[in-house]
N, C-alpha and C positions, 0 to 999 in steps of 0.2 A: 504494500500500500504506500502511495505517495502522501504525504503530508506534507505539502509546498503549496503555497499561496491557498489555505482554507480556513475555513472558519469554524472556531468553534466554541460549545458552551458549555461550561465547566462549573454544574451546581456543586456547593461546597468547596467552591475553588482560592476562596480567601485567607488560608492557610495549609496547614498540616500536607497531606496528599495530592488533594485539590490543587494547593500551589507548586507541589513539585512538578504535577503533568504539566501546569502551564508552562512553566518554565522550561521543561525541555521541550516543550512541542513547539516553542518559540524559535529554540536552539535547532531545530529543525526543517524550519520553513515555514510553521501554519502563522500566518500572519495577521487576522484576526481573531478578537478574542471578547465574550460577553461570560462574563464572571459575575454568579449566582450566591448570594450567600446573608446571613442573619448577621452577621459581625461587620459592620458598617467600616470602623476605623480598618479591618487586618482587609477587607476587601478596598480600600482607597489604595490602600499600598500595595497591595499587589497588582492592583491596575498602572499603579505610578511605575512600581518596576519591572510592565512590560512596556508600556510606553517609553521608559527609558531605551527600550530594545529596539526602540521601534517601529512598534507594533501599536499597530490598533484594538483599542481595548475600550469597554466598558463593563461599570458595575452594577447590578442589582439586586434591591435588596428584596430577598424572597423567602417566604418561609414554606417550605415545600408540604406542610401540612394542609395548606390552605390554595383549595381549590383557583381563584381568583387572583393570587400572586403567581401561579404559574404560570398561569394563561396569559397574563400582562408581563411576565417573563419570556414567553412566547413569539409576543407580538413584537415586541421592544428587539428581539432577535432576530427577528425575520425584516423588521423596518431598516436597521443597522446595516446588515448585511448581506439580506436580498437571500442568501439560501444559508444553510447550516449544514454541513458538512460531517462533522464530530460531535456527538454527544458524550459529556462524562455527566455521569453521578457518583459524586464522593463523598455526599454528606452523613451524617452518621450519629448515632448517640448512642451510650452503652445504659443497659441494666442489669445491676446482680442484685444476689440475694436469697433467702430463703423462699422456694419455690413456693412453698403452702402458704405461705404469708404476705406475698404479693396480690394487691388486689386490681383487680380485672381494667379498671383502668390506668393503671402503670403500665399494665400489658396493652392497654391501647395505646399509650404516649410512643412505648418503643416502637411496635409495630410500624404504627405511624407515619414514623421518622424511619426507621430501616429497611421498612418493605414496599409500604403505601406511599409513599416519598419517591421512592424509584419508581412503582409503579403510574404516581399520577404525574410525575416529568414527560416520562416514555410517549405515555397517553397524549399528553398535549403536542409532541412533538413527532409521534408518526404518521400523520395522515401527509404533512411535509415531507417528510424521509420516503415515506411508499411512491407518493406521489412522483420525485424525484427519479426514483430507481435507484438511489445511491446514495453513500454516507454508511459511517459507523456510530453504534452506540457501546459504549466504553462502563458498564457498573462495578463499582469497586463495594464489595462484597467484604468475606473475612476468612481465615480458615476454618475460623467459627463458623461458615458457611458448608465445611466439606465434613468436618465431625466435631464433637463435642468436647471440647480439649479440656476440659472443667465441668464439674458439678453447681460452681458458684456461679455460671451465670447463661443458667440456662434460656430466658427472656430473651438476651440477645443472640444466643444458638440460635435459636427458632427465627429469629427476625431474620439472620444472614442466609441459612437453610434456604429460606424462603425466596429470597433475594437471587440466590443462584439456582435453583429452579425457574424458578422466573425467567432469569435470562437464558438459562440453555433452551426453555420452551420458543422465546422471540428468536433464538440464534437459527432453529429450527423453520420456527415459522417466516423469517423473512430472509431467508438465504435466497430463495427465487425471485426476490424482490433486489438484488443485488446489493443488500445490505449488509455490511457486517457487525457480530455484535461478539464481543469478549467480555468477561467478567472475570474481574481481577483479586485473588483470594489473600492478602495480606499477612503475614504475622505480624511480630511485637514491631509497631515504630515510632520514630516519636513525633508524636504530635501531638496536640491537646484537645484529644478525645475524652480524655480526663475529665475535665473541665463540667461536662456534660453530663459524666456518671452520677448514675443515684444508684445507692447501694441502702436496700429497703429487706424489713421482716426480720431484722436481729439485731440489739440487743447492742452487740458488739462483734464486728464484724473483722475484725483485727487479725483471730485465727481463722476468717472462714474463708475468705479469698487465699484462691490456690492457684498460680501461675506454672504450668510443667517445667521441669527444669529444658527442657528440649527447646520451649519458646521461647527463652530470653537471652535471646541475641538478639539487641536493636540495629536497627537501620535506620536511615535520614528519608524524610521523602522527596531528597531530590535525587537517592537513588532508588527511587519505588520508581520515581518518575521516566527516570532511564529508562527500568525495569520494565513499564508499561507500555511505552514508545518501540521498544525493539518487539515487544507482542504485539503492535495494532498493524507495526510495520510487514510483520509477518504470518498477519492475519491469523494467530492464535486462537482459539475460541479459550482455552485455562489462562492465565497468567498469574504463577505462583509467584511470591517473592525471595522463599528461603527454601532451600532444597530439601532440607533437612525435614521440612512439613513433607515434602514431593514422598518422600521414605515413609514416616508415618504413616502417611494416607494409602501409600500403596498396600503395607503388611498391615494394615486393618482390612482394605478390601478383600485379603485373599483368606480371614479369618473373622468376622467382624466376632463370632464369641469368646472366641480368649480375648483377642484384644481389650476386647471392656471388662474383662472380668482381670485384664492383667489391669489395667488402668485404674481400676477401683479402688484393686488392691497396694497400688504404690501411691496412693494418693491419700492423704488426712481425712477425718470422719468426720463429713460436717455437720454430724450431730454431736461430737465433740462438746459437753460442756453446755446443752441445753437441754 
């Protein structure tokens, strides 16, 4: 796939991952750029430092929960720059916690924001893309998305699950449409996704979050950013970040019973102490 003189739009692109794609898709050739996002001041800057590039950029501000800011995220995209090219969605929020103790609308907030967020972007922005016959759509997902790396936060398991289902069904559905669509499965990196976690249903939650020793190696995301760009380049439909999940994920598919029943068992009791 070429990425040279396109346009594209990057929900949740005013920081963390978001602003890594920018950044290399810049370093690349796509030379405009409509950057979506609830953080007003980290999206001013990140438009200022593609415009330093160069580049043509604007910001808006959208809460992807809310029908009516997409839409006018849409339109405001389509006005700009006449067609759209790249879709990413990298927005994102986490929830952990005691799973019995979570009540039903925390489970709407995440879903929300993790699944229905991707989903109502997509929606506003393919009748364009079909229409078209071309363009990519880019969702960044989690490996939380491919299995359950933890007990503590099972809410946004289910959110990413869902997310990457999703897109292998559009990757499916609009490949005769000449579209193409990757979902990008992340591990640990840093950004401030933090920021956004609610950790709900205990008490004291100090011992209950549990990180695999296997996923903690950080990475930056201006090399997720890389990372994603050599997948859209090479029209990937996976794009992993850390290999090391790629091992994981394989020796559970060819076992998924021991594996969780080894994973249970190297892992602290999060009823530990309640």
């Amino acid at each position: 796939m070429d990425l040279t003189q396109k346009c594209a739009v990057i929900v949740g692109g005013a920081s963390g991952i978001g602003r890594g794609i920018a950044l290399e898709l810049s370093r690349r050739g796509v030379d405009r750029f409509v950057l979506a996002d609830i953080h007003e001041e980290r999206l001013a800057q990140t438009v200022e430092a593609l415009q330093a590039l160069d580049r043509v950029a604007f910001g808006v501000r959208c809460d992807i929960t809310r029908d009516e800011e997409v839409e006018a995220l849409k339109t405001k995209a389509i006005e700009e720059c006449g067609q759209i090219d790249l879709l990413f969605n990298s927005a994102g929020a986490s929830l952990l916690g005691a799973v019995e103790n979570i009540e039903i609308e925390q489970w709407q907030w995440q879903l929300e924001i993790n699944l229905l967020g991707v989903i109502r972007v997509c929606k506003a922005f393919l009748p364009h893309l079909i229409e078209r016959r071309a363009g990519a759509i880019v969702n960044v997902a989690s490996v939380a998305g491919l299995y359950a790396y933890s007990y503590d936060a099972v809410p946004y398991v289910t959110s990413k699950f869902g997310c990457v289902g999703y897109t292998e069904g559009l990757a499916v559905y609009l490949r005769r449409r000449g579209i193409h669509v990757s979902v990008v499965c992340p591990g640990l990196v840093t950004t401030n996704l933090g920021e956004n976690a609610r950790i709900l249903g205990l008490d004291d939650p100090t011992d209950f979050v549990h990180f695999p020793e296997h996923m903690q190696r950080p990475i930056l995301p201006d090399e997720v950013g890389r990372i994603v760009c050599d997948g859209l380049e090479a029209e990937r439909f996976m794009i992993l970040t850390h290999p090391e999940d790629a091992e994981v994920i394989r020796a559970r598919r060819e076992d998924y019973d021991t594996a969780i029943a080894l994973q249970a068992e190297k892992a602290p009791d999060p009823f530990l102490g309640r």
